[in-house]
C-alpha positions in Angstrom: 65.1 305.0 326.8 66.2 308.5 326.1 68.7 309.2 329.1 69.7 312.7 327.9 65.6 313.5 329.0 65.5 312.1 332.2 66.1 313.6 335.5 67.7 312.2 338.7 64.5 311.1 340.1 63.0 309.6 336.9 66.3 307.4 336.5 65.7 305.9 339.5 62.2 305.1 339.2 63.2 303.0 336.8 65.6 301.3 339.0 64.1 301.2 342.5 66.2 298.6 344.1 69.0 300.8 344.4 67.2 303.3 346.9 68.8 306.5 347.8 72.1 305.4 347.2 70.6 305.1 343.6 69.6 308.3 343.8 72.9 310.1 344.8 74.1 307.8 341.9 72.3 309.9 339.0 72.2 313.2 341.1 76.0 313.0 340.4 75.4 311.8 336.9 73.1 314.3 335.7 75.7 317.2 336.5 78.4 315.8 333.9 75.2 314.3 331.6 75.6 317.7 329.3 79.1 317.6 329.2 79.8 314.3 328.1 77.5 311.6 327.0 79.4 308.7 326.2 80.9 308.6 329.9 77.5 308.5 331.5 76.5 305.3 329.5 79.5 304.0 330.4 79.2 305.0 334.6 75.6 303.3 333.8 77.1 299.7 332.5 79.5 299.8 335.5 77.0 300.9 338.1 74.6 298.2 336.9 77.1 295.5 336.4 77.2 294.4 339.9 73.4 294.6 340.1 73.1 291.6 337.7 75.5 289.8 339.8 74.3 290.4 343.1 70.7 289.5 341.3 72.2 286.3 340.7 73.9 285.3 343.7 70.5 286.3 345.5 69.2 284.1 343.1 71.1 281.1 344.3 70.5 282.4 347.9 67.0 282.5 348.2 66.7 279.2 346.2 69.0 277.5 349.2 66.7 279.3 351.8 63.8 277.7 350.2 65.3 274.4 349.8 66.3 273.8 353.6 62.9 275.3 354.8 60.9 272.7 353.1 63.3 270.8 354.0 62.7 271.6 357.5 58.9 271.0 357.2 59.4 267.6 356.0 61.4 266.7 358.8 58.9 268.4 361.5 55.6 266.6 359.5 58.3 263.3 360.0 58.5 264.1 363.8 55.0 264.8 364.6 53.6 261.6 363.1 56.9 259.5 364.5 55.0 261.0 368.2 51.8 260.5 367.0 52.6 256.6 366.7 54.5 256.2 369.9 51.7 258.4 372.0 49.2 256.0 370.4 51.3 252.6 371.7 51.8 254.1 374.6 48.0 254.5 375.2 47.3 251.0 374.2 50.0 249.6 376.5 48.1 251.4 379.2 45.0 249.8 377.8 47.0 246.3 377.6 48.3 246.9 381.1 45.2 247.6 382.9 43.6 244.5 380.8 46.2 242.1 381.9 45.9 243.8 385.8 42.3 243.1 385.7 42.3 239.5 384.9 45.3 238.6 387.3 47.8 238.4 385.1 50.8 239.2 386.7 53.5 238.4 384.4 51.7 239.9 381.7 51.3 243.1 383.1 55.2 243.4 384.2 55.8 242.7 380.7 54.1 245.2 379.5 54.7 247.5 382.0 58.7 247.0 381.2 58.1 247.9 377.5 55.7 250.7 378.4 58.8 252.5 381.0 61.1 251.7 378.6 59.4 253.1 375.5 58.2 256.4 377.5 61.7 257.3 378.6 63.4 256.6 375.0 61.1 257.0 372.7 62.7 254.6 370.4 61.1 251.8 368.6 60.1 249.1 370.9 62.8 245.5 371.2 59.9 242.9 370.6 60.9 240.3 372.1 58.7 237.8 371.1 56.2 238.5 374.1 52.2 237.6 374.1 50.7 237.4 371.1 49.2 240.6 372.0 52.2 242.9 372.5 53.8 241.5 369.6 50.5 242.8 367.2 50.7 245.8 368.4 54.6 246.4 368.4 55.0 244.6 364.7 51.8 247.5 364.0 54.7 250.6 365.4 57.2 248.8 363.5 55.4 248.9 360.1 54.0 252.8 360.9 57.6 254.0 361.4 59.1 252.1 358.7 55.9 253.3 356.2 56.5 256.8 357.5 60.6 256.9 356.4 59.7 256.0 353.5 57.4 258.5 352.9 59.7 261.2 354.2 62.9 259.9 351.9 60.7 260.2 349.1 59.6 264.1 350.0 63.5 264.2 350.5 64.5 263.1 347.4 61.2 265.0 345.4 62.6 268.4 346.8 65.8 267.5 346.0 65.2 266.9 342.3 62.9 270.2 342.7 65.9 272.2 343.8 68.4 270.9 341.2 66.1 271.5 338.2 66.0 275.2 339.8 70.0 275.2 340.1 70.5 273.9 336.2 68.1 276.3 334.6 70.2 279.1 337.1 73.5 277.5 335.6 72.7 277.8 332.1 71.6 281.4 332.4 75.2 282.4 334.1 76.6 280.6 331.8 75.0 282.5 328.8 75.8 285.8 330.3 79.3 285.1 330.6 79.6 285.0 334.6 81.8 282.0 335.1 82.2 282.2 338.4 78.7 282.4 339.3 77.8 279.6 337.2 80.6 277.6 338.8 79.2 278.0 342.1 76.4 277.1 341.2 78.1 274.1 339.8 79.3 273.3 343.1 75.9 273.5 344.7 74.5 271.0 342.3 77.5 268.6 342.9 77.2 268.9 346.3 73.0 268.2 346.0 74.0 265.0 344.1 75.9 263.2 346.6 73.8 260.3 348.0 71.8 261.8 351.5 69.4 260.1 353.4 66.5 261.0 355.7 67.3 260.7 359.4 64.5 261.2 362.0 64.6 263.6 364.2 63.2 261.8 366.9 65.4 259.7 367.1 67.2 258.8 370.6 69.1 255.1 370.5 72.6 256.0 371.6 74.6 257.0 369.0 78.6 256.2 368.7 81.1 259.2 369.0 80.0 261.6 365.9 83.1 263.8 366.7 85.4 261.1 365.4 86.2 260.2 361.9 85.8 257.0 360.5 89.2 256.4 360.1 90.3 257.3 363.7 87.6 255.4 364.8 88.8 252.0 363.0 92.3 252.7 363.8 90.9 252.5 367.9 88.7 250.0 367.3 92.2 247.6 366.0 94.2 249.1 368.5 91.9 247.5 371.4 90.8 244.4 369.9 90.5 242.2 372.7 93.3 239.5 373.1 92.6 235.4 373.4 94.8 233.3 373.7 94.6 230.6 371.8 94.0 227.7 374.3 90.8 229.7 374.7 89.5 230.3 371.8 87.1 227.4 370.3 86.4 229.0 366.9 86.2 232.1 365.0 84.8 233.0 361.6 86.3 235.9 359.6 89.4 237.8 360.5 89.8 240.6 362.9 91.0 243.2 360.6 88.5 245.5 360.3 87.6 243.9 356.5 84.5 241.7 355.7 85.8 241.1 352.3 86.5 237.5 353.3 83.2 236.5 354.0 80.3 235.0 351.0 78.8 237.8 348.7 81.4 240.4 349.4 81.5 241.1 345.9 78.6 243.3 346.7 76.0 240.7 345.1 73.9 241.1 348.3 70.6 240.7 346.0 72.2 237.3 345.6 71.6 236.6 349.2 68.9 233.9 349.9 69.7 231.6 352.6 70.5 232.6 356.3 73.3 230.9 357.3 73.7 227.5 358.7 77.6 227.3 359.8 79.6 224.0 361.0 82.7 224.6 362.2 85.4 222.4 360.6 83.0 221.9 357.7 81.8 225.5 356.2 84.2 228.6 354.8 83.0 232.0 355.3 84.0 233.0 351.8 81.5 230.5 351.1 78.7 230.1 353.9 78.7 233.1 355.6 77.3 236.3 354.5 79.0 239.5 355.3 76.2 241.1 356.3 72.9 240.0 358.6 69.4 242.0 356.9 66.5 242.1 359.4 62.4 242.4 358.4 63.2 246.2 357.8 64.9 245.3 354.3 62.5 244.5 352.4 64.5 242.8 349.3 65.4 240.7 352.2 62.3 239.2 352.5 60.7 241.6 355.2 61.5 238.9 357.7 63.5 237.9 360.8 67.2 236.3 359.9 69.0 234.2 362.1 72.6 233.3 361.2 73.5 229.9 363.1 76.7 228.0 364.2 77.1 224.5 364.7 80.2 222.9 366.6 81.5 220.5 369.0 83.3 220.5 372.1 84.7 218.1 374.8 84.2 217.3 378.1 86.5 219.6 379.5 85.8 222.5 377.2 82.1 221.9 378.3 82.9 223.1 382.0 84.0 226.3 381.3 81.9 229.3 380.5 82.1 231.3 377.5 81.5 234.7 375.3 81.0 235.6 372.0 82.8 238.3 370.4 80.8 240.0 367.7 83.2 242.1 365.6 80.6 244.2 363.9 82.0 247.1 361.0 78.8 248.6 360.1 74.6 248.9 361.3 72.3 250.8 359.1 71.8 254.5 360.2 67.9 253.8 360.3 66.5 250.9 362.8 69.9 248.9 364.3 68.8 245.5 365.7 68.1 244.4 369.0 70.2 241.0 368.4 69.0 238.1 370.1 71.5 235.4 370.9 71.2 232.2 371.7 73.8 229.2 372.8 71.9 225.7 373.2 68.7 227.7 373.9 70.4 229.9 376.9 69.4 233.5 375.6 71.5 237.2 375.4 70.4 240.0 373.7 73.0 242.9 372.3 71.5 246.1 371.1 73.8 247.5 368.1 74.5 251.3 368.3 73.4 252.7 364.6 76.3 254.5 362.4 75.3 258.0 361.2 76.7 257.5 357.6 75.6 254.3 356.6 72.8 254.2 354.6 72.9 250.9 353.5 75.5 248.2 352.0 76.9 250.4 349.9 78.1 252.3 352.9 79.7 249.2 354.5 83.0 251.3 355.2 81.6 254.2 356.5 80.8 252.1 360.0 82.7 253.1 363.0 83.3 249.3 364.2 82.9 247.7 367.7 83.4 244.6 369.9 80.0 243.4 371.3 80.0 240.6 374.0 77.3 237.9 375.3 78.6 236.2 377.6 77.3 232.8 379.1 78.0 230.6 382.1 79.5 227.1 382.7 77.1 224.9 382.0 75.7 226.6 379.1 77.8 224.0 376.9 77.5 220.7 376.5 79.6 217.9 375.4 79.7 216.9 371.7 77.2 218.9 369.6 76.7 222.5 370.3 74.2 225.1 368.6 74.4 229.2 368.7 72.3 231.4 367.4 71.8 235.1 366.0 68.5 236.6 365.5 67.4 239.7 364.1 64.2 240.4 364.8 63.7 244.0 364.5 65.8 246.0 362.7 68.1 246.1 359.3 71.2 245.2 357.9 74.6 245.0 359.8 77.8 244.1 358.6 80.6 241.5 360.1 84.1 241.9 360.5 84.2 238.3 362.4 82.8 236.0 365.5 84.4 234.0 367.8 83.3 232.1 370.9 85.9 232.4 373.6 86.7 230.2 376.9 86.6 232.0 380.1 89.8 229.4 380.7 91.4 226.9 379.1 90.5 223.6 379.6 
């Protein structure tokens, strides 16, 4: 180009993203372009110099723009089909409801009237609680369509992802080659930050959620602080240590694809470094088995221990962000349920420290024990993994 020909206007033609400012630019140019032609090529480099970099910042801009609007439009497609399959067990729990009304059935139609209020208000995945044959098809049916349509929308998460770091690295590298360090450093920084591990979360989703506004470490530091005191005339067994570690419990080495057997605990007879797994899946994980798990603890007890009532303590560290059980407890076939609160961070075992911990209690009434053998259980029936800090079964006084 043969800038000692052009005017004004014909320089910034060739340049129209700088507008009238542009314009004023050469104006101003073009009166000292006669006089000296050496300082006009170099006004030109610096004039277009920031150009290039703004070009590449915008660059980086309107690629993260991009990014977080598809994005966006995953997570709307996820929360239209999430409604899609609750509107759709709703309507067949008013077809099951009427049904059940029709024949006479009352208890029937209470129980699904119960899920049906309960489901409408939350619209969170339904308890299952082992009802008529019935319910339970059409509640393992929402189960399976929710869990199906996760995975789907982690995979479009993790697609775009990939999408939008390709599109960072071949920005990188051309920084890079033109010498802006900086640029290419931020860039950098937006790929490091794209490589950290994320996870899909549902929009939808309403089960009550612990304090967010806490850290994790404030929130184990509380959860130590008020750790409930027993005495020790009242307490008939514990597993683990209350210390806000699961590390003493069987396949804390992180070997949970090891994991095979549910446990079958005797008190006096099992360890937990040995017989007690420091987590408890659920049928949501499938290298679980995609099946219910119930943990189970044998023990005995005398007469006078029998009399009294009792609670367990559930010390739990961690639940999956994505489906928390609906626990079902059981001591000699007296039944509790506890409904775990999910942690935002944990996306699975890997996360186990990320949990905000808790105390969860069932508690059960005199007579719920019997003298000599004694058998509690812990069923999860709906959900995914959660991890143990310890258990105990407490006395409300000692004998």
């Amino acid at each position: 180009m043969n800038t000692n020909s052009l005017s004004a206007s014909e320089l910034s033609a060739w340049f129209p993203s700088l507008g009238k400012l542009g314009t004023a630019f050469f104006q101003a140019l073009e009166s000292i372009r006669s006089r000296n032609r050496k300082l006009l090529v170099l006004a030109c480099g610096i004039a277009f110099l920031p150009l290039v970099l703004r070009a590449e910042t915008s660059a980086l801009a309107t690629a993260k723009v991009r990014y977080e609007q598809q994005r966006a439009a995953v997570q709307a497609a996820d929360a239209a089909e999430r409604k899609a399959f609750f509107d759709r067990y709703i309507t067949t729990l008013h077809a099951m409801r009427a049904k059940a009304q029709g024949a006479g059935d009352l208890g029937g139609a209470l129980e699904i009237y119960t899920e049906q209020e309960r489901v409408t208000q939350a619209q969170t995945p339904p308890i299952g609680r082992g009802g008529s044959p019935e319910l339970e098809k059409v509640y393992v049916a929402l189960r399976e369509n929710l869990r199906q349509l996760e995975m789907k929308s982690a995979g479009s998460m993790t697609r775009l992802a990939g999408q939008f770091d390709t599109e960072l690295e071949a920005l990188q590298k051309s920084l890079t080659k033109a010498g802006q360090r900086d640029q290419a450093q931020a860039v950098q920084a937006e790929r490091k930050a794209l490589a950290k591990p994320t996870s899909f979360t549902a929009s939808t989703t309403a089960t009550a959620q612990p304090a967010n506004d806490a850290t994790q470490t404030d929130a184990k530091a509380a959860y130590l602080k008020n750790l409930p005191v027993v005495p020790p005339g009242k307490l008939l067994w514990r597993i683990g240590k209350v210390d806000g570690d699961w590390h003493e419990f069987a396949l804390a080495s992180r070997k949970f694809k090891n994991f095979q057997d549910d446990a079958d605990y005797t008190i006096g007879v099992s360890s937990p470094e040995k017989d007690w797994p420091y987590f408890q899946p659920g049928p949501v994980d499938a290298w679980a088995g995609k099946r219910k798990h119930e943990y189970a603890v044998n023990f005995t007890v005398t007469p006078l221990q029998a009399a009294s009532a009792v609670t367990l303590n559930l010390y739990v560290l961690a639940v999956l962000q994505s489906f928390p059980p609906h626990l079902q407890i059981s001591l000699n076939g007296v039944a509790r349920e506890i409904a775990l609160k999910k942690n935002k961070k944990v996306r699975g075992l890997g996360d186990a420290d990320l949990g905000i911990p808790c105390v969860e209690r069932a508690s059960f009434p005199a007579g719920t024990l019997k003298a000599g053998k004694n058998r509690l259980t812990i069923l999860n029936p709906d959900g995914s993994i959660f991890v143990y800090d310890a258990l105990e079964l407490v006395m409300a006084s000692a004998p």
